[in-house]
C-alpha positions in Angstrom: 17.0 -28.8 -3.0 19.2 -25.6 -2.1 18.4 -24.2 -5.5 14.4 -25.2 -5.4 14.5 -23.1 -2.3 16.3 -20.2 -3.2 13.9 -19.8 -6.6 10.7 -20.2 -4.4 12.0 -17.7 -1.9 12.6 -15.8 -5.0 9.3 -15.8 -6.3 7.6 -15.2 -2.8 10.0 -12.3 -2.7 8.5 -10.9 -6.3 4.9 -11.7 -4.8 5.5 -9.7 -1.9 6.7 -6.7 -3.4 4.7 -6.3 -6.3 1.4 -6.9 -4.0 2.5 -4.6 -1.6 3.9 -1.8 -4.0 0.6 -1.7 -5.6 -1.5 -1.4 -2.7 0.5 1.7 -2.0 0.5 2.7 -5.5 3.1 5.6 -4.8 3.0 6.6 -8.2 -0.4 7.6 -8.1 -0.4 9.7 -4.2 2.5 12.2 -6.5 -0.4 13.8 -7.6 -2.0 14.1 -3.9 1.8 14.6 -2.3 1.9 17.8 -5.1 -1.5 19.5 -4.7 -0.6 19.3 -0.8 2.7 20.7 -0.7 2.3 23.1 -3.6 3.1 26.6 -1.6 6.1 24.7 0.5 9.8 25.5 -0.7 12.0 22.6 -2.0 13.1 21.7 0.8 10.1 21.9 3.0 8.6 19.3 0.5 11.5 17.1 0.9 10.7 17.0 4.8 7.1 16.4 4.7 8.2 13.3 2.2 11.1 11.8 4.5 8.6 12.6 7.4 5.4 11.0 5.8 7.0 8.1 4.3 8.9 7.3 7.4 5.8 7.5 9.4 3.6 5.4 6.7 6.7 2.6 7.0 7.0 2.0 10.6 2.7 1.8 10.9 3.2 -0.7 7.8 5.8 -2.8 9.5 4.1 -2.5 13.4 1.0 -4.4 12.1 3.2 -6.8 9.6 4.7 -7.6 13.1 1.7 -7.5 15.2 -1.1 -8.3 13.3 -1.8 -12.0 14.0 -1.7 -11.0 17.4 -4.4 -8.4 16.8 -6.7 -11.3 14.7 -6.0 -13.9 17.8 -7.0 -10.7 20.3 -10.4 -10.7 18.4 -10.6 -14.6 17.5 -10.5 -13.2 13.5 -8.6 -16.0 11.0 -6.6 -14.8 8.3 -9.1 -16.6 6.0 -11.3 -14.1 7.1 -8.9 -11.2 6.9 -8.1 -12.3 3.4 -12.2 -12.0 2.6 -12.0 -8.4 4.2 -9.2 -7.0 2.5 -10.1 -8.3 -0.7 -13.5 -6.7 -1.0 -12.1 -3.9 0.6 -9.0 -3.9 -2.1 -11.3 -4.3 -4.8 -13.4 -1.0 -4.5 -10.1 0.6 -4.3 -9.1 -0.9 -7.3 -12.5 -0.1 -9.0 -12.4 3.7 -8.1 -8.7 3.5 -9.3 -10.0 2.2 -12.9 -11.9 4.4 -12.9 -9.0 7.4 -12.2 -10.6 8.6 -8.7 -8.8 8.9 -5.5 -10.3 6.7 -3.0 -12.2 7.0 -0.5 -10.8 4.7 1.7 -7.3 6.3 0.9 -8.2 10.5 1.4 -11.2 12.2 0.2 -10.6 15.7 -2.4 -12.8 17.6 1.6 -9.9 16.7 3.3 -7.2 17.4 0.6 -8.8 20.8 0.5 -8.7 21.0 4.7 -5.4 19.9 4.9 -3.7 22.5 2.6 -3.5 25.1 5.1 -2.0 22.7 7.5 1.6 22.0 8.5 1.2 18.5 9.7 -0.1 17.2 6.7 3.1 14.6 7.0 0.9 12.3 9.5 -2.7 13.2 8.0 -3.8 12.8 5.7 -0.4 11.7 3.3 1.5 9.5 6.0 -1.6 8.1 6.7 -4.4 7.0 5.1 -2.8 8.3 1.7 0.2 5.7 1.9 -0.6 3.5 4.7 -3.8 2.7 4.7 -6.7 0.4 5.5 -5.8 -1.9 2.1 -2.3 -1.6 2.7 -2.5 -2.8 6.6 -5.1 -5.5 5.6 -2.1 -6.6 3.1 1.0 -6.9 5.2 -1.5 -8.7 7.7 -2.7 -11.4 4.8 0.9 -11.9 3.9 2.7 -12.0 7.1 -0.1 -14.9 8.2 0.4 -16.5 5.0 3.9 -18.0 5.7 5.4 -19.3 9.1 8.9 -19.9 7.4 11.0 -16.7 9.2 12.8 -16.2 5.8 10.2 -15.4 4.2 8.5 -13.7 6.5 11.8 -11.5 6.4 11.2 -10.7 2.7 7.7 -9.3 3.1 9.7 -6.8 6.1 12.0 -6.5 3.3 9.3 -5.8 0.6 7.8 -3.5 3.0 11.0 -1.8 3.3 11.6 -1.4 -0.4 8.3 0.0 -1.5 8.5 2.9 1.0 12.4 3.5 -0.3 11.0 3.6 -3.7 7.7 6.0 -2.3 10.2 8.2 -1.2 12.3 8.8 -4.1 8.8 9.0 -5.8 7.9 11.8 -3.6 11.3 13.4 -3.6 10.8 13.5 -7.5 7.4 14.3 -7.6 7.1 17.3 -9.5 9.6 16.1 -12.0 7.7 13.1 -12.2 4.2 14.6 -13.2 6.1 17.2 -15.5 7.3 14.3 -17.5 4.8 11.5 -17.8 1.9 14.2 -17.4 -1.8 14.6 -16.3 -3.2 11.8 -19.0 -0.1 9.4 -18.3 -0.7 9.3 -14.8 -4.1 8.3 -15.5 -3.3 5.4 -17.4 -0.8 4.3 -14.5 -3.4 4.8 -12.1 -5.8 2.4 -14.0 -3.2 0.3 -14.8 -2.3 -0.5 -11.3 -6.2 -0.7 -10.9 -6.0 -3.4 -12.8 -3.4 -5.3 -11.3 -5.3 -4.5 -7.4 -8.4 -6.3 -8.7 -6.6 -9.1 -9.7 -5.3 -9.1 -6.4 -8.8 -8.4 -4.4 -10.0 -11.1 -6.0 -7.1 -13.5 -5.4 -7.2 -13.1 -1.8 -11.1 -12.9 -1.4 -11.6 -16.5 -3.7 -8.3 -17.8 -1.3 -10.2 -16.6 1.4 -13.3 -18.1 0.4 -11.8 -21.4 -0.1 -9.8 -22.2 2.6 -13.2 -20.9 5.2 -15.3 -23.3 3.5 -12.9 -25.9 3.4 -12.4 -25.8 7.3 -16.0 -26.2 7.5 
């Protein structure tokens, strides 16, 4: 029994963090995080990253803890949150395929606006670029998925992780792109494209499901 529980927990765990790491896609915001911060000194960089990330993190974890709250506020189900965010998922995932920034994530107007800016830590890389709309709608889904606290735990935890990872990625990010390259973070990009869909479509059919079963 102890062991069942311990493997499920497991696997939830591995669910967690792989749906939420590749909603944020960190990888693919270097390229972004780069163009943005491309006349800062080293360690200016390394402040907008610890700043953005940080920021990006706590607005990730303040709607993993609030969000049912915020659907029961508006009478919304999580069946119908799951719909949402998977449509919404999906045309992220199909502009990601297809190698294009998002437009739900940042647009290339306002990574021209911002370059002149010194706030770009809260628009537009702490937010939408890492935190946004898809990855909200995610930590939403999951957190109303379970009502086990444990698990519910290991999404925080998830949540946690990704953004310790994003911020190594960003620390890194020139060395990064200088090894894998223009054409090899393409393929990561569509790659993780890939693996979004899947995702958008798991939630939206899930979604789908459970609505019409209720009815």
């Amino acid at each position: 029994m102890v062991t069942e529980m311990i493997t499920e927990n497991i696997g939830f765990f591995i669910y967690t963090f792989i749906s939420i790491f590749v909603v944020v896609n960190p990888i693919s915001g270097v390229v972004t995080f780069i163009s943005l911060t491309s006349k800062m000194t080293h360690d200016e960089k390394n402040e907008i990253a610890k700043k953005s990330v940080a920021l990006a993190c706590l607005i990730a974890l303040f709607f993993a803890l609030t969000g049912s709250m915020i659907l029961k506020l508006f009478s919304i189900s999580v069946d119908s949150l799951r719909v949402a965010g998977g449509l919404l998922l999906f045309s992220i995932a199909f502009d990601m395929m297809h190698a294009k920034v998002s437009r739900e994530s940042i647009t290339d107007e306002e990574i021209s606006q911002s370059q002149e800016r010194t706030d770009v830590w809260v628009f537009p890389i702490g937010l939408p670029l890492l935190t946004g709309p898809g990855t909200i709608s995610t930590v939403i889904v999951l957190m109303g998925s379970t009502e086990a606290i444990g698990q519910r735990i290991l999404i925080l935890v998830s949540i946690i992780l990704t953004f310790v990872l994003c911020l190594f990625g960003l620390f890194f990010s020139r060395r990064i792109h200088k090894f894998i390259g223009y054409n090899g973070m393409l393929v990561f990009t569509r790659l993780m494209g890939l693996l979004l869909a899947a995702l958008a479509v798991n939630l939206t059919s899930k979604g789908l499901i459970n609505i019409f079963n209720l009815t």
